[in-house]
C-alpha positions in Angstrom: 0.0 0.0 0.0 1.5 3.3 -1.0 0.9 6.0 1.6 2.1 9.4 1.9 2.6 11.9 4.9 0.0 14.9 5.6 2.6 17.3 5.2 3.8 15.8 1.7 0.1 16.3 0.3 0.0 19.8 1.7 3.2 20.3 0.0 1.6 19.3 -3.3 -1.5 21.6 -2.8 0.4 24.8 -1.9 2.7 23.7 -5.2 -0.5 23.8 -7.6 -0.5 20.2 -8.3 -4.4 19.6 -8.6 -4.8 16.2 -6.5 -7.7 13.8 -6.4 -8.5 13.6 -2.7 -11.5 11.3 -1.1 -12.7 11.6 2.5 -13.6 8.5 3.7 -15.0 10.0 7.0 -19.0 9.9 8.0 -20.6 12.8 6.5 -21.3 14.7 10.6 -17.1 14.4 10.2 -16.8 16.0 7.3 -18.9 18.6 8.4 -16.2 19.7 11.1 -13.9 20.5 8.5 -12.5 19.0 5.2 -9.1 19.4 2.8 -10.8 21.8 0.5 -11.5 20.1 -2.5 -12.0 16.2 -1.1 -15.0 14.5 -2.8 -17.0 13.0 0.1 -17.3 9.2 0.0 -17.9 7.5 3.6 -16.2 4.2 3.9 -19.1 1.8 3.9 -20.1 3.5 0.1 -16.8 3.2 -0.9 -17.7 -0.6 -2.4 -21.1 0.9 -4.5 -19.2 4.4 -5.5 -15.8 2.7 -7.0 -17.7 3.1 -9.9 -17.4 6.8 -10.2 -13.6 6.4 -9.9 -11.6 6.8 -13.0 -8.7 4.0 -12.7 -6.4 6.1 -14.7 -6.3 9.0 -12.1 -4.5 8.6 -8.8 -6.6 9.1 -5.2 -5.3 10.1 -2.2 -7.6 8.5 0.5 -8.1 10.4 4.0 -9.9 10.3 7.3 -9.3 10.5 10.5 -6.0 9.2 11.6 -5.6 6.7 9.0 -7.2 3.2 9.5 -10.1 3.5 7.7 -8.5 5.4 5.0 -6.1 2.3 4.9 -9.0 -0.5 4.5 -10.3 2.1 1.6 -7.1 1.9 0.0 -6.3 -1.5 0.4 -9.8 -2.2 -0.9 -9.7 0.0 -3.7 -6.2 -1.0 -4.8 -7.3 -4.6 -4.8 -10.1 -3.3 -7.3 -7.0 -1.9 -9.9 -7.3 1.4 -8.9 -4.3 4.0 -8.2 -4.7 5.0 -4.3 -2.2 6.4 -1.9 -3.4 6.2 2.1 -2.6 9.2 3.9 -1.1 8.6 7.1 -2.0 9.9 10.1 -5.2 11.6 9.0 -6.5 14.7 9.4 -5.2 14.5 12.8 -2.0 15.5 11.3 -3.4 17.5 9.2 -2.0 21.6 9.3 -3.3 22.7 6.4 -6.2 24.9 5.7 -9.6 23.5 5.8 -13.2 24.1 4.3 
């Protein structure tokens, strides 16, 4: 499983590189605050919205300190898709948020 720090995909943002970032949080989570520009898919829709992946694009998968993100990845990479984890979650996350 590829993963990458929350500091390395902050990096990325403030650099202009547009990223493909999925929240795998519940939606009262996501509510509290989100990395601007993360499409919303909770992990237990993850399975019944793979469809409206693209496999050629790459996802960074987040939520709250890592572990679910890491099923969704594992999951999703199993499925042929492109998927980095981000560790740590949006615990570590500094960055600004929407």
């Amino acid at each position: 499983m590829k993963e990458m720090t929350a500091k390395e995909v902050e990096s990325l943002i403030n650099k202009g590189k547009l990223l493909n970032i999925i929240d795998v949080r519940e939606v009262d989570e996501v509510a509290e605050g989100k990395i601007p520009g993360a499409i919303n898919i909770p992990l237990g829709l993850v399975e019944f919205r793979m469809h409206e992946l693209d496999k050629s694009k790459e996802y960074i998968l987040v939520c709250r300190s890592g572990g679910r993100s890491g099923r969704a990845t594992e999951f999703l990479e199993d499925q042929g898709h492109n998927v980095i984890n981000m560790q740590g979650g949006m615990l570590s996350w500094e960055g600004k948020v929407e």
